[in-house]
C-alpha positions, 0 to 999 in steps of 0.5 A: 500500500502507499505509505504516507504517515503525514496523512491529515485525515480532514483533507475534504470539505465536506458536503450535503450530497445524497447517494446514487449509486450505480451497482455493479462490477467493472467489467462483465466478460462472458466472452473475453476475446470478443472484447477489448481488455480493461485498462486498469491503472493501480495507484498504491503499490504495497505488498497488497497492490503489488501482489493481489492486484498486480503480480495476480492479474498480470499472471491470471487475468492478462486476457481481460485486463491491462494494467496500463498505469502504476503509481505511488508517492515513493518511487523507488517502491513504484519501480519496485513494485513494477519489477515484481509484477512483470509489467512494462506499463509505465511508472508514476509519483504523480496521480493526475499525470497517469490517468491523463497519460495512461487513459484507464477505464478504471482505477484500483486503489489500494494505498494507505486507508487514510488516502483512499477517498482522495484518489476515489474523488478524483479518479471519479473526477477525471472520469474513471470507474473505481475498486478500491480495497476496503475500507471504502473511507476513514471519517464522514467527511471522506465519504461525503466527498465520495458520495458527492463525487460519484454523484457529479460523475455518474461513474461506479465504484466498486469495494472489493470485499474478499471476505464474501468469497470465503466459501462458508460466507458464501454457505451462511448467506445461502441459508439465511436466504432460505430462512433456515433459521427464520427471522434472525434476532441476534448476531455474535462476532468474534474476531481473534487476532493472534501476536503474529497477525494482530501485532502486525498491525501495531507495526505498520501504518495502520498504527496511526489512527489518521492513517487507518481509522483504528482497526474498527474500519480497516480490520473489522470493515470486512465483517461489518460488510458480512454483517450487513450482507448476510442481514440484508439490512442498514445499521441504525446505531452503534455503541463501543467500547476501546483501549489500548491496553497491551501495544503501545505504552503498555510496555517497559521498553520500546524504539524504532524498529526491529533492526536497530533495537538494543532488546532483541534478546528479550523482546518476544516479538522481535521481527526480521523483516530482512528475512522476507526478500519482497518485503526488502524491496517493497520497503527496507529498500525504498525507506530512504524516500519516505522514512517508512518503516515496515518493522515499527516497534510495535511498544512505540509511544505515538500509537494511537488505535484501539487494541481491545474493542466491542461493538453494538449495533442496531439494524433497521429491521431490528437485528442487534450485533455484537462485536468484538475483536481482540488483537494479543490472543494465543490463538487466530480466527473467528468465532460467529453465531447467528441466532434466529427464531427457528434455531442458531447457526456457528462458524467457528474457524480459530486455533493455534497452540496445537488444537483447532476449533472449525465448523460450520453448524445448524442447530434447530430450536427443538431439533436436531443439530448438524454439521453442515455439508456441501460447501464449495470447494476452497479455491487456490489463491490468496486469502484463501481462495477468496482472492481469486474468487473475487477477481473472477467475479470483478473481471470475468463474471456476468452483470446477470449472475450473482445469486447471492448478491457478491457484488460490492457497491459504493452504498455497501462500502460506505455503510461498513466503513459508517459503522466502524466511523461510528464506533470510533467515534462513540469511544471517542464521546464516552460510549455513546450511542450514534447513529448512522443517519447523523454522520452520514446521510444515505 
């Protein structure tokens, strides 16, 4: 992703804009060599860009899909990126200068949270449809200007939501369509992040609130989104709770980065980041230009997120979810029950430490309770599959096809970024409850 740690989230003015949105992938391809390939330009270009929605492209989807511009603020990170991508399309730092040079069809950004809304407005602007990854914005204010955006220019803008893919997502949305559980009365969601994966977080970037929006929008935007999806219905209100109580200060010690620390000895996530060669190149090599550090102390003073969170939510159509994610466990995965009048649906799919805990369950209210069978089979790719189930959708899927819904518009990506918004902003006031409506008018 693009790095840029200077981000001042306030960076639009804000307006009274009402929502049209246009649904719908980028591309629908039942017959790719009858038509001409989409021109995509890629503005971030991270580990996410650079892989996911570069090297994978290019490789898998180079029949349907033309990467025709790469742009991020720090060069040698570009050229990098455009090495490890095996592209030949042209490189820039300055974004307006690759969409007048390059004319794309459409834009995929994928840099920092905080900056996501900047490149979305403006690409709309200049005439571009938009993917961006989630989350869709960081504050009201950004997604105002979107919304605004998108209105002026009539374009699409599609958020590229993975989670959906995932094959029990897919088998939850199924049942719940078929009412396997009657009307749904409740939600619980339990995201468990472990010290490798959670504590990567308070390394990077994402440490900086102005950059990411606490991981209530970067992290748990994706299951808000599958709240939302698997619901069929708005958020009304939110009220959370959030502390920093493990990273950050919470600690007798700290510095930099990983590599120059005099506690390596005794620090227990002490991380090389020398020992992933993509990463030399993407970041350790390209620190000279912006000073990034890719191995951040994760006991540093300035972080500013949330490492302990819990969430409620109110849905239109009555529907109560409860949140919570924790980012310091012995153990990774989520835990998820739905509960209706008619009995109770559980995913559970977290372990570590030599044990597992996964499945997929129906439970009838005076019934039997089973295992549920005949999920789709898990696809190769990243995320699990999900990834390139995601990019047949966008590049070669039919606007006519999609039972279940997968396809992920600007009102979905707007209304899973609003939640973790308001959430932020509840801890911020005490733990009240705000409502959707008087952030954002939708």
């Amino acid at each position: 992703m693009m790095t840029d740690s200077t981000v001042t989230r306030r960076a639009f003015i804000s307006g009274g804009a009402a929502l049209a949105v246009t649904a719908g992938s980028v591309v629908s391809a039942p017959r790719a060599a009858e038509q001409k390939r989409l021109r995509m330009a890629l503005v971030g270009t991270g580990d996410r860009g650079s892989f996911t929605w570069g090297q994978e492209v290019q490789e898998g989807y180079g029949d349907v899909v033309e990467i025709v511009g790469l742009c991020d603020i720090n060069r040698k990170r570009v050229e990098a990126a455009k090495k490890l991508i095996g592209t030949k399309a042209p490189s820039f730092v300055d974004f307006d200068r690759m969409i007048k040079e390059t004319r794309p069809d459409t834009v995929m950004v994928t840099t920092i949270d905080g900056t996501h809304a900047r490149y979305i407005a403006r690409a709309l602007e200049l005439g571009c449809d938009v993917m961006s990854e989630k989350p869709l914005c960081t504050d009201e204010e950004q997604c105002l200007a979107i919304l605004d955006a998108q209105k002026r220019s009539g374009k699409k803008v599609t958020v590229t939501f993975n989670a959906r893919h995932d094959p029990e997502a897919k088998k939850i949305k199924e049942l719940l369509i078929e009412k396997a559980l009657g009307d749904v009365i409740s939600v619980d969601f339990h995201e468990y992040l472990d010290t490798h994966h959670g504590a990567d977080y308070f390394r990077r970037w994402h440490r900086l609130k102005e950059n990411s929006g606490t991981l209530l929008v970067h992290k748990a935007s994706h299951h808000f989104d599958l709240a939302n999806w698997w619901l069929d219905s708005a958020p009304v209100e939110v009220t959370a709770f959030g502390d920093l109580k493990f990273y950050g200060r919470n600690n007798s010690f700290r510095n930099t980065h990983c590599r120059v620390c005099p506690f390596k000895q005794q620090c227990k996530f002490y991380w090389d980041v020398t020992q992933n060669q993509r990463y030399v190149k993407l970041y350790v090599d390209c620190e000279s230009e912006d000073g990034y550090l890719r191995d951040g102390c994760l006991w540093r003073e300035d972080i500013n997120i949330y490492d302990t969170m819990s969430v409620v939510v109110k849905y239109e159509n009555g529907v109560f979810l409860n949140y919570t994610a924790n980012t310091y466990l012995p153990f990774e995965g989520q835990a998820i029950s739905i509960n209706g009048r008619r009995g109770r649906l559980d995913y559970n799919e977290f372990g570590g430490g030599g044990f597992s805990n996964k499945g997929l369950r129906l439970t009838g209210s005076f019934g039997k309770s089973e295992v549920i069978q005949g999920l789709e089979p898990r696809r190769v790719g990243g995320h699990g599959g999900a990834d390139t189930s995601l990019h047949d959708l966008i590049f070669r899927g039919s606007q006519n096809s999609d039972p279940l819904g997968l396809r992920a518009d600007l009102r979905a990506g707007a209304l899973s970024s609003l939640i973790g918004i308001a959430a932020y902003r509840s801890i911020e006031r005490g733990s009240q409850t705000i409502r959707i409506k008087d952030l954002v008018k939708l």
